[in-house]
ZAMARGU-4260 file (C-alpha; in steps of 0.2 Angstrom, whole numbers, plus 5000, padded with zeros to 4 digits):
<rodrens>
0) 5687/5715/5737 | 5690/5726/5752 | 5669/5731/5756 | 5660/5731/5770 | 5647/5742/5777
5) 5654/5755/5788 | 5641/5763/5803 | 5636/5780/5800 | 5639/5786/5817 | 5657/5782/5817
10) 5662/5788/5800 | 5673/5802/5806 | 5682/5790/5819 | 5684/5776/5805 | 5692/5789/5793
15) 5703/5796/5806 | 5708/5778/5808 | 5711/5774/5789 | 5721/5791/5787 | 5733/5784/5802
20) 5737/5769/5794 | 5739/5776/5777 | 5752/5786/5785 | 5757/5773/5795 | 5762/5763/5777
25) 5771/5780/5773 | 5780/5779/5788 | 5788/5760/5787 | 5789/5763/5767 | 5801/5780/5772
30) 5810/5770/5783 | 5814/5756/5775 | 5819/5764/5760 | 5830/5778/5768 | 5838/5768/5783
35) 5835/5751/5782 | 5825/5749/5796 | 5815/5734/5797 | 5795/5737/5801 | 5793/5720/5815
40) 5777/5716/5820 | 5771/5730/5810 | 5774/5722/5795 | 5762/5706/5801 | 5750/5720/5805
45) 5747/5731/5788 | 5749/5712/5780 | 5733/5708/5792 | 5724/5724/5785 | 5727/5718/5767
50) 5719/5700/5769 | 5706/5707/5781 | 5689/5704/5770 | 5676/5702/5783 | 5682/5712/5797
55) 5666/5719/5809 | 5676/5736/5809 | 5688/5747/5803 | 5698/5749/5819 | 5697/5727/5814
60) 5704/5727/5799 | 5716/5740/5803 | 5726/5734/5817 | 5726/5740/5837 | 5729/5758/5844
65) 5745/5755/5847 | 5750/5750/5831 | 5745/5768/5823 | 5750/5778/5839 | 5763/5786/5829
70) 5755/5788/5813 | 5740/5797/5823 | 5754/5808/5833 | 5758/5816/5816 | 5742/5814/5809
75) 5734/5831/5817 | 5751/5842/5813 | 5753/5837/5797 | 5733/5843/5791 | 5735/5856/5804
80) 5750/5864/5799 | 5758/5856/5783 | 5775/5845/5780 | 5788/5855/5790 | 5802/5847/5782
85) 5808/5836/5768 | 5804/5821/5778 | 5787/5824/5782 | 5783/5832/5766 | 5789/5815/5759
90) 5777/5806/5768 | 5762/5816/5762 | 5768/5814/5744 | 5764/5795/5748 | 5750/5796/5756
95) 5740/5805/5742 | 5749/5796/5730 | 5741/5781/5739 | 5723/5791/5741 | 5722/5796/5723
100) 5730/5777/5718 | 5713/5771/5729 | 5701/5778/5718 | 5708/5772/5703 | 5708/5754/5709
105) 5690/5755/5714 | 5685/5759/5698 | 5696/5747/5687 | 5689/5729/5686 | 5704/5720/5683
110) 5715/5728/5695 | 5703/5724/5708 | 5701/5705/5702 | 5720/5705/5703 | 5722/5712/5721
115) 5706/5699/5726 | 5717/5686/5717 | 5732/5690/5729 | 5724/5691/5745 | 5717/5674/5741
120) 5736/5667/5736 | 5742/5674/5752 | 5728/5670/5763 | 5730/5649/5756 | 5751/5653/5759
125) 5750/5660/5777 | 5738/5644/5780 | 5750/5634/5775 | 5767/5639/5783 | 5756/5648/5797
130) 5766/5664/5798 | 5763/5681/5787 | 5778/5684/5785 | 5785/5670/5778 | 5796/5678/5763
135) 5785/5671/5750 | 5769/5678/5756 | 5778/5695/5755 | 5786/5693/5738 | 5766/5686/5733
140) 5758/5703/5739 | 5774/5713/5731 | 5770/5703/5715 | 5751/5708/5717 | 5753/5727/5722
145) 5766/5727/5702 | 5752/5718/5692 | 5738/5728/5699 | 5743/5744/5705 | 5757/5745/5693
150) 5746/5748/5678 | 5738/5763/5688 | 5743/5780/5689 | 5750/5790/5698 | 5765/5777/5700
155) 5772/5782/5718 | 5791/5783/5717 | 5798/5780/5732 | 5815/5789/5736 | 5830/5782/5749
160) 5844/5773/5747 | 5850/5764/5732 | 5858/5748/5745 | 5838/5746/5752 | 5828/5752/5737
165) 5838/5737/5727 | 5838/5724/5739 | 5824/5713/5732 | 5817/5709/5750 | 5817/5726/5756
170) 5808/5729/5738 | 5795/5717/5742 | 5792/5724/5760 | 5789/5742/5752 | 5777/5737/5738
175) 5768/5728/5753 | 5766/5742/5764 | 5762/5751/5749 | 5748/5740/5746 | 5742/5740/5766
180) 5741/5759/5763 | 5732/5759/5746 | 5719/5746/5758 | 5718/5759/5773 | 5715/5771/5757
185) 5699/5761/5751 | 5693/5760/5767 | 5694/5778/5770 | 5686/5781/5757 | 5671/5771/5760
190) 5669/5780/5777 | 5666/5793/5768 | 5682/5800/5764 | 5690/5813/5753 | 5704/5826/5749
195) 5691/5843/5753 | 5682/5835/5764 | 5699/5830/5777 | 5704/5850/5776 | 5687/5853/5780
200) 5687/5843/5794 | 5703/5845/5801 | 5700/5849/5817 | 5684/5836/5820 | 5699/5822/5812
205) 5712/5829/5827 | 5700/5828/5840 | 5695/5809/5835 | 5714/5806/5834 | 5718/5813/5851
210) 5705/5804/5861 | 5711/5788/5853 | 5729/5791/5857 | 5721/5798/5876 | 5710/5780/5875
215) 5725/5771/5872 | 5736/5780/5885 | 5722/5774/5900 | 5722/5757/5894
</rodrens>
């Protein structure tokens, strides 16, 4: 599944990165689910980040700057000062839901053959109709995160409103980004990443995430 060596010397830059996009997933899943809104090329993007098996980097297999440039925006107030409202502390229930989620998958054997097993139906669909985000590659990754992540716990309930939450497309485009994040998760914690450590290294995490935004601003 998801494993690849990750360079010693960018560790802290790599977990910086996966927290974005794990937050990132938060993000479109909040949206989604409360308004409707409809994540774009986004979508195509955390998608990218689930297939993504032999990517040279995390930055790679994650997606562009741009991509996580407001994920990294809220990443340094959210570890600096906590959730400062209902919204964000809705996001940060997701994210750790989808940290702690990580850590279970790793170590469970069949969940992790059943994830490989999706990425390798979608991978063979999105060769064959040439777009990711042909409906039935969604629904195939929506139907991967139920049978693998489903049996796991804790299950991440996601709260919004009933028109979005029981629309069965807008279902299968949250249990994918829920997935994405539960990938950006793994990777993190290959880099080295966990709970204590991320307060520890909260202000080293918020400098990498401000140069990035900075590196992206020059470009």
């Amino acid at each position: 599944m998801w494993d690849f060596l990750i360079p010693k010397a960018d560790r802290r830059r790599d977990r910086t990165l996966a927290l974005a996009a794990i937050i990132r997933s938060a993000l479109l899943v909040q949206n989604i689910a409360r308004n409707g809104e409809q994540p774009g090329p986004l979508l195509a993007t955390c998608i990218h980040s689930i297939l993504s098996l032999d990517s040279a980097s995390t930055r790679q297999a994650l997606g562009d700057i741009q991509s996580l440039r407001q994920a990294l925006a809220l990443l340094c107030p959210l570890l600096q000062r906590g959730p400062a409202n209902a919204q964000e502390a809705e996001l940060l229930r997701y994210a750790m839901a989808m940290s702690s989620l990580s850590k279970r998958l790793l170590k469970n054997q069949s969940a992790s053959q059943r994830v490989h097993e999706g990425i390798q139906q979608a991978q063979r669909q999105i060769q064959h109709f040439g777009d990711p985000l042909q409906s039935s590659v969604i629904a195939g990754l929506a139907q991967t995160y139920t049978e693998a992540i489903g049996t796991l716990r804790p299950r991440i309930i996601v709260s919004g409103d009933s028109r979005y939450l029981s629309d069965a497309d807008d279902a299968a485009r949250i249990r994918t980004l829920l997935l994405s994040g539960i990938r950006a998760a793994v990777l993190w914690r290959q880099a080295g990443g966990h709970i204590p450590g991320s307060l520890l290294e909260r202000r080293g995490i918020c400098q990498e995430a401000e140069e990035l935004l900075s590196t992206n601003n020059s470009c």
